[in-house]
N, CA and C atoms as a LAMMPS dump frame, in Angstrom:
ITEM: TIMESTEP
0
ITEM: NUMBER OF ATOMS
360
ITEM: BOX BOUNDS ff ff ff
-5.0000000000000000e+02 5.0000000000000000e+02
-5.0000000000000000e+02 5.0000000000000000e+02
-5.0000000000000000e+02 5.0000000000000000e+02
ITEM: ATOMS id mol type element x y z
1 1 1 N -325.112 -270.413 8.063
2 1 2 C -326.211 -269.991 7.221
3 1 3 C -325.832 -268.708 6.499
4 2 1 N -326.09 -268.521 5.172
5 2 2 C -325.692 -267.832 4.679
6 2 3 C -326.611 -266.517 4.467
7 3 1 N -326.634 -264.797 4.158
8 3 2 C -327.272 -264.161 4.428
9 3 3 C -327.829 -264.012 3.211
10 4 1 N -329.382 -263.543 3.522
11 4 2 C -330.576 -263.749 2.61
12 4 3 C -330.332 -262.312 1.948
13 5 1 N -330.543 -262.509 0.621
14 5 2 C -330.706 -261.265 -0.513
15 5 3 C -331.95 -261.058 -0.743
16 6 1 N -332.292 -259.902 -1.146
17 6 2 C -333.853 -259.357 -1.28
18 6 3 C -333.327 -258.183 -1.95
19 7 1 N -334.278 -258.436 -3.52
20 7 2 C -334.171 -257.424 -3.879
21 7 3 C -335.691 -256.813 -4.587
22 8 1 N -335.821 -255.451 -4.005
23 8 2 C -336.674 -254.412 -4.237
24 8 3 C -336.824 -253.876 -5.472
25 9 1 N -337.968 -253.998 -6.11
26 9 2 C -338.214 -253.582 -6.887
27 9 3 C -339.239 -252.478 -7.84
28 10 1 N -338.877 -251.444 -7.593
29 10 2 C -339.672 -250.03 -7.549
30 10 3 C -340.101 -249.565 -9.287
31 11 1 N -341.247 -250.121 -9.674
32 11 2 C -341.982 -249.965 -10.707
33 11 3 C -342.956 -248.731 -11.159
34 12 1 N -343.374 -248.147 -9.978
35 12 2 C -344.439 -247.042 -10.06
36 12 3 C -343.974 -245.415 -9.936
37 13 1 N -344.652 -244.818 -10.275
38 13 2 C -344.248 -243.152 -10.625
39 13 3 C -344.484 -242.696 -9.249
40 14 1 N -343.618 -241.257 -8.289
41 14 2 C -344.09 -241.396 -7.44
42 14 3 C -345.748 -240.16 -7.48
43 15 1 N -346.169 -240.284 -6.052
44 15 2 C -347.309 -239.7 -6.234
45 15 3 C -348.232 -240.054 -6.889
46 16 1 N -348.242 -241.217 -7.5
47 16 2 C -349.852 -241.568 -8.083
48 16 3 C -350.345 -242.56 -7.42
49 17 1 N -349.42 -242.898 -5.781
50 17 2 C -349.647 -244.011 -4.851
51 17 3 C -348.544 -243.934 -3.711
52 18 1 N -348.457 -244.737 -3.005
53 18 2 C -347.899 -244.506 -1.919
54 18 3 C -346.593 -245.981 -2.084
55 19 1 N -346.602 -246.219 -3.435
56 19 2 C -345.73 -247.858 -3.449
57 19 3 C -344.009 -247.238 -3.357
58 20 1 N -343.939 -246.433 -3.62
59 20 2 C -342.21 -245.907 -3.614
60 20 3 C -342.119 -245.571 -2.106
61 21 1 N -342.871 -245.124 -1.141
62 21 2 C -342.379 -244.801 0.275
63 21 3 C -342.899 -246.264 0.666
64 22 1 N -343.587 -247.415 0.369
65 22 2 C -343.633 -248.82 1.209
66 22 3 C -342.209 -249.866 0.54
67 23 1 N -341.702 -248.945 -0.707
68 23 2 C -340.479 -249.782 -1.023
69 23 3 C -339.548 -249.437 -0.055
70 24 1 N -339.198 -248.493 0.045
71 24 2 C -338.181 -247.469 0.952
72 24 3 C -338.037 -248.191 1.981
73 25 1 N -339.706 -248.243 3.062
74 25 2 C -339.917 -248.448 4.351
75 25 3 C -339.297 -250.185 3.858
76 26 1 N -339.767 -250.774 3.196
77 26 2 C -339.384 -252.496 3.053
78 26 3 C -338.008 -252.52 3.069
79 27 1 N -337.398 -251.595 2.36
80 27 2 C -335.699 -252.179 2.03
81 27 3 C -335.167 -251.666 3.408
82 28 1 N -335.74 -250.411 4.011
83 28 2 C -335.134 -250.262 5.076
84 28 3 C -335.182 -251.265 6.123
85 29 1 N -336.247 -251.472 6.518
86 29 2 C -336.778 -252.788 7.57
87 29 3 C -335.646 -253.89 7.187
88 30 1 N -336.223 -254.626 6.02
89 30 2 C -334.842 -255.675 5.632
90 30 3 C -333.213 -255.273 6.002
91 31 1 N -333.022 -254.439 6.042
92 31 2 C -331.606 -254.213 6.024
93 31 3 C -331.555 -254.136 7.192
94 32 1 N -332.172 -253.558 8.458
95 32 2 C -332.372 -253.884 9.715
96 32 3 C -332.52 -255.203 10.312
97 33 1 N -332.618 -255.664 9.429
98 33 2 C -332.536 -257.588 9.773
99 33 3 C -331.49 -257.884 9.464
100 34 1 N -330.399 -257.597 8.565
101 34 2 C -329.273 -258.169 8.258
102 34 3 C -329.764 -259.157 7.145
103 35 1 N -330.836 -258.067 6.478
104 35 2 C -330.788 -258.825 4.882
105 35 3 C -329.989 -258.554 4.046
106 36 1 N -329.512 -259.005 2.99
107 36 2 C -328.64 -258.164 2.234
108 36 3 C -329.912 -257.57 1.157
109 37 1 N -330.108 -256.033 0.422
110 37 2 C -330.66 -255.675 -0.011
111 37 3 C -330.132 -254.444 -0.638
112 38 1 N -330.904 -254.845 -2.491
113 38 2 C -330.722 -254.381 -3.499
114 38 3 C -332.049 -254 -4.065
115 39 1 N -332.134 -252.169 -4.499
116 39 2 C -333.12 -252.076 -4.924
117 39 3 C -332.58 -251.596 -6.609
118 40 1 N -333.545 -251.925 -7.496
119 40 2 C -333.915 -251.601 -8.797
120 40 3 C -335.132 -250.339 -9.299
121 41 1 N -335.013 -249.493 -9.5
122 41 2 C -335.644 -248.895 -10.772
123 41 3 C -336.176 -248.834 -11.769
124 42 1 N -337.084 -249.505 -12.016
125 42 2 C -337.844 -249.837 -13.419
126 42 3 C -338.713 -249.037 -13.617
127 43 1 N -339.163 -249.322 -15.195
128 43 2 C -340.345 -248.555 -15.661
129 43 3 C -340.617 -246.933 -15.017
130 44 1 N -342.04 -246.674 -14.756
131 44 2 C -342.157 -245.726 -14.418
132 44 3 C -341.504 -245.347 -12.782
133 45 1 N -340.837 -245.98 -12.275
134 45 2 C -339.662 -246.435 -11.05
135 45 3 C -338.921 -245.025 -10.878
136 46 1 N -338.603 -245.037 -12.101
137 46 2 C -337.321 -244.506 -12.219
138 46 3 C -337.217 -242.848 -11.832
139 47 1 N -338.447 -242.115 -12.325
140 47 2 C -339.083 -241.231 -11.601
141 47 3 C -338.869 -240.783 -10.217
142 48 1 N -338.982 -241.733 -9.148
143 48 2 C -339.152 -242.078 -8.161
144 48 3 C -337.474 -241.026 -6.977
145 49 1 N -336.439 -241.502 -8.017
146 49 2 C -335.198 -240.719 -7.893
147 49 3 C -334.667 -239.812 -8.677
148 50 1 N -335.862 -238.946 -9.639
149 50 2 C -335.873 -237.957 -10.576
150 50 3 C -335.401 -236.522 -9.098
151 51 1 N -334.372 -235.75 -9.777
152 51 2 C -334.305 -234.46 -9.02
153 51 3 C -335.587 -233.805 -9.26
154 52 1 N -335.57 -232.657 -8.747
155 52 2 C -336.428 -231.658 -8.804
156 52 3 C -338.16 -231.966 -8.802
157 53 1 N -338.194 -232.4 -7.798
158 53 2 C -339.669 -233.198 -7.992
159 53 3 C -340.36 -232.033 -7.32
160 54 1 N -342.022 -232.179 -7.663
161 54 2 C -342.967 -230.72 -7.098
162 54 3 C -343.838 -231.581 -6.031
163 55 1 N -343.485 -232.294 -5.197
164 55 2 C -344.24 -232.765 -4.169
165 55 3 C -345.163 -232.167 -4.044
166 56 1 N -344.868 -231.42 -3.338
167 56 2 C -346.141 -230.093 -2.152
168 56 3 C -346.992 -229.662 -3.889
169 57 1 N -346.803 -229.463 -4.788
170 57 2 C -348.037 -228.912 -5.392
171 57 3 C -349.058 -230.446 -5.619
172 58 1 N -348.834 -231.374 -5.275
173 58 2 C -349.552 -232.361 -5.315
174 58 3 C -350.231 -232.791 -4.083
175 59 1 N -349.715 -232.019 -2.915
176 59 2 C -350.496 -231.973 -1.822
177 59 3 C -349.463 -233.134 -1.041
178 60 1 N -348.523 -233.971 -1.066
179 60 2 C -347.644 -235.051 -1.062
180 60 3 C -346.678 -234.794 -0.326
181 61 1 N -345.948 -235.641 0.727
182 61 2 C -344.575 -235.517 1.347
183 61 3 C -343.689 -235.882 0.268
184 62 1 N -342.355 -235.345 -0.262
185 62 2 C -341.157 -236.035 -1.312
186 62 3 C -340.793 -236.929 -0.331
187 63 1 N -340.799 -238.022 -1.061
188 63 2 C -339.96 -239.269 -0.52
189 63 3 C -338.121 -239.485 -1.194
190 64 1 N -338.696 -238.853 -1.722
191 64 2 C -336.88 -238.695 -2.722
192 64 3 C -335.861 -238.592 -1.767
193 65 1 N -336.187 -237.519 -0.811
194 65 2 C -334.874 -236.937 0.247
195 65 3 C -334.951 -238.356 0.837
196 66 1 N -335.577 -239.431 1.02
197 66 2 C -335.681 -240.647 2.196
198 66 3 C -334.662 -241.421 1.342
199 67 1 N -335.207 -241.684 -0.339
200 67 2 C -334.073 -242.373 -0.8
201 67 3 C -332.533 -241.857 -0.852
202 68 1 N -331.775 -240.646 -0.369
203 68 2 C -330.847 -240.574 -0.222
204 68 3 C -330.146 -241.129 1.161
205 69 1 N -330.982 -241.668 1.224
206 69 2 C -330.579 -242.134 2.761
207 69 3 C -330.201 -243.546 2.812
208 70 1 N -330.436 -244.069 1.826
209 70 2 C -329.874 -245.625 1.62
210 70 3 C -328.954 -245.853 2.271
211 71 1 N -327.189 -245.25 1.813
212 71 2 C -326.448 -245.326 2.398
213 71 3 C -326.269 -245.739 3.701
214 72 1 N -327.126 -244.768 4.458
215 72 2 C -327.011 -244.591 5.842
216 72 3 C -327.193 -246.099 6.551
217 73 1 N -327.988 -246.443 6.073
218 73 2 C -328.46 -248.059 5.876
219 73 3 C -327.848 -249.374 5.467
220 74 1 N -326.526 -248.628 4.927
221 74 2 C -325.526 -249.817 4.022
222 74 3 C -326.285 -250.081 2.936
223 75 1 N -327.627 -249.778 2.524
224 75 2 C -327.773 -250.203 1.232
225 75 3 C -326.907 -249.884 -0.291
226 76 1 N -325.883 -250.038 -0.592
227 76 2 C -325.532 -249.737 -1.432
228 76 3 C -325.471 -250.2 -2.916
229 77 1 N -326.507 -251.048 -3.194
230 77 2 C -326.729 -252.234 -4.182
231 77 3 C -328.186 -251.187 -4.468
232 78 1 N -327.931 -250.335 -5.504
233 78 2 C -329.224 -248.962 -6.16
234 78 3 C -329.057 -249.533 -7.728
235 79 1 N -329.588 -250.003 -8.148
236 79 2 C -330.019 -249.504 -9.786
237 79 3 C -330.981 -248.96 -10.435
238 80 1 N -330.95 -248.619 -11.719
239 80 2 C -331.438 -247.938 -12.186
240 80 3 C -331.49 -248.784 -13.877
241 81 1 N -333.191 -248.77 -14.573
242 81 2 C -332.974 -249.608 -15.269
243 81 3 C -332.745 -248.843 -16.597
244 82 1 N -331.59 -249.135 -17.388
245 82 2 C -331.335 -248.104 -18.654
246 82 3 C -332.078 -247.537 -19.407
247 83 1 N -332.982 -248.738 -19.751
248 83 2 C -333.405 -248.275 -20.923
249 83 3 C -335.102 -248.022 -20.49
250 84 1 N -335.242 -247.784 -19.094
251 84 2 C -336.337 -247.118 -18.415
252 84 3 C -336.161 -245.853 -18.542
253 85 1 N -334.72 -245.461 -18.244
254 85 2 C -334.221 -243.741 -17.77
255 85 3 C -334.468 -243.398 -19.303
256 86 1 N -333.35 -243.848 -20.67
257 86 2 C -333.863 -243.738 -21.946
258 86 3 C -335.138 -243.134 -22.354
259 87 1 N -336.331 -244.149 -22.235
260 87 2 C -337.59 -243.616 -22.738
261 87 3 C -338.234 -242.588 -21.986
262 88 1 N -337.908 -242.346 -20.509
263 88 2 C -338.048 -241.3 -20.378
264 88 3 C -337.045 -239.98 -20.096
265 89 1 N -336.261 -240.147 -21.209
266 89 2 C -335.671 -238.726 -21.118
267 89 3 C -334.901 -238.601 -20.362
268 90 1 N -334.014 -239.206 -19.605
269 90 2 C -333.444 -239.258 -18.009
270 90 3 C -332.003 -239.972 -18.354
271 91 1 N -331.058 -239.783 -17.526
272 91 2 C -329.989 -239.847 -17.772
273 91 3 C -329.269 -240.058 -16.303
274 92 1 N -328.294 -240.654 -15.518
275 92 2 C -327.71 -240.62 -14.198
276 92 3 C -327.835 -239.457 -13.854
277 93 1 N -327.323 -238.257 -14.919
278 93 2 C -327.459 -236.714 -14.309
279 93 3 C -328.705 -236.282 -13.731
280 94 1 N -330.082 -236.889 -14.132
281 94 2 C -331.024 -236.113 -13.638
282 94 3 C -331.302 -237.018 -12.153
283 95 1 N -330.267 -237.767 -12.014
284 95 2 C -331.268 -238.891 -10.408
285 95 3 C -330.499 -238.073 -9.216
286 96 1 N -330.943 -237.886 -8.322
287 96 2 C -330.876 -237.836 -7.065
288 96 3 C -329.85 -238.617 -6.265
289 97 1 N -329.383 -239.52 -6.645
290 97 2 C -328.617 -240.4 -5.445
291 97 3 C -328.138 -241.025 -7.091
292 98 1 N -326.932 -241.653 -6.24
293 98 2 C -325.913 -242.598 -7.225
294 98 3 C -326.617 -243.874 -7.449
295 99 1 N -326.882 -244.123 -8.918
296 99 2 C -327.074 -245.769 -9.193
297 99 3 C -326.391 -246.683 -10.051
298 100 1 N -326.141 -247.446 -10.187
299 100 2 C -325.802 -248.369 -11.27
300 100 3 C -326.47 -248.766 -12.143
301 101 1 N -326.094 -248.329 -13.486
302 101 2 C -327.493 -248.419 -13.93
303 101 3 C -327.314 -249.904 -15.057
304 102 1 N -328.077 -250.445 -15.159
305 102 2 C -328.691 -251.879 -15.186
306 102 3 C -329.161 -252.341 -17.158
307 103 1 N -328.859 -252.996 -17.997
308 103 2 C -329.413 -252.987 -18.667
309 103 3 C -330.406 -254.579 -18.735
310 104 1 N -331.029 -254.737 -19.731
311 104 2 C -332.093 -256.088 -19.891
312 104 3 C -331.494 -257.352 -19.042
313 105 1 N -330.541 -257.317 -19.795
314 105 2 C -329.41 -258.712 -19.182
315 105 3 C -329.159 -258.763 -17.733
316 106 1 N -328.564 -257.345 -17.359
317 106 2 C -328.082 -257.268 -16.054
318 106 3 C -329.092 -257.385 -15.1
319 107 1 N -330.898 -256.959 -15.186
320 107 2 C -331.842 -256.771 -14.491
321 107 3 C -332.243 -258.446 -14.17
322 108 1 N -332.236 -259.144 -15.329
323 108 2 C -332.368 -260.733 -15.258
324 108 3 C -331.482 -261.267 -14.397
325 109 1 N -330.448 -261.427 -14.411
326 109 2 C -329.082 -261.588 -13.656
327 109 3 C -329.622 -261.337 -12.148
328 110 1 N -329.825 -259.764 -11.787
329 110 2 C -329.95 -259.343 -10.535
330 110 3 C -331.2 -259.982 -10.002
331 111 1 N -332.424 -260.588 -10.421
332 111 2 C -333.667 -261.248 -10.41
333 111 3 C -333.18 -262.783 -9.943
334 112 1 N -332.485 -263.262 -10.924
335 112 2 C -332.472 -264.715 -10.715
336 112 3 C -330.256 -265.306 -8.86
337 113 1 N -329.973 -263.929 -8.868
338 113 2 C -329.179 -263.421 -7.745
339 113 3 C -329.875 -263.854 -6.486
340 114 1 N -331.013 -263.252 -6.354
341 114 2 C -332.084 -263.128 -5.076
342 114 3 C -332.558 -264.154 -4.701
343 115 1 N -332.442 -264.164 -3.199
344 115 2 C -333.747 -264.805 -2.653
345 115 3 C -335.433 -264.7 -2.743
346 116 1 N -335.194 -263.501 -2.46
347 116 2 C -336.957 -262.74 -2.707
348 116 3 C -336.716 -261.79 -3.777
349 117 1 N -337.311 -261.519 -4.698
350 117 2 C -337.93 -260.457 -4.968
351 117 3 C -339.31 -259.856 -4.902
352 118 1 N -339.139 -258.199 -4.451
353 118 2 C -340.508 -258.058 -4.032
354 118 3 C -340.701 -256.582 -5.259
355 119 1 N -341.777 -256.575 -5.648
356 119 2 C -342.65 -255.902 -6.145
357 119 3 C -343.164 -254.63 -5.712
358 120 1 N -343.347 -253.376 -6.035
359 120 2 C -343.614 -252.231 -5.846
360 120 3 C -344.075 -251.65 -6.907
């Protein structure tokens, strides 16, 4: 049997919800199963692995320091969607952790790759 892919997909800004620390907690869990797992960056996502974030003035734990922890996890399948980072101003230099970053084509590709994709 061959091992199941799941890939994560982190859509929301952080701090205006709690969906970027239940992506985290999901890809981590999966990978603890011996899923194979790939997360993506989209849209307002992308945020999510922006440096210099002001947590605490929002009253908020940073979840950012958790996503450097992928690694630790073997997750090493991170993107980042281009032309998300683009419109907002963002560039590999401003992320937090290493990604690959992904354009239209490649995000389709990595979608139709998977077993699951899950939503965030």
């Amino acid at each position: 049997m061959s091992q199941r892919r799941f890939l994560y997909v982190v859509t929301q800004a952080p701090y205006s919800n709690v969906s970027g620390q239940e992506a985290l907690d999901a890809a981590l869990i999966g990978a603890s199963f011996d899923i194979e797992v790939a997360i993506l960056f989209i849209h307002d996502g992308v945020h999510q692995i922006r440096r210099n974030q002001a947590a605490a003035s929002v009253g908020m734990k940073p979840v950012t320091k958790a996503f450097a922890a992928l690694a630790d996890f073997d997750i090493s399948r991170v993107y980042a969607h281009s032309t998300s980072l683009t419109a907002r101003g963002l560039s590999k230099q401003n992320l937090m952790i290493e990604v690959q970053l992904a354009d239209d084509q490649y995000v389709r590709a990595l979608i139709e790759q998977h077993d699951k994709v899950i939503t965030f």
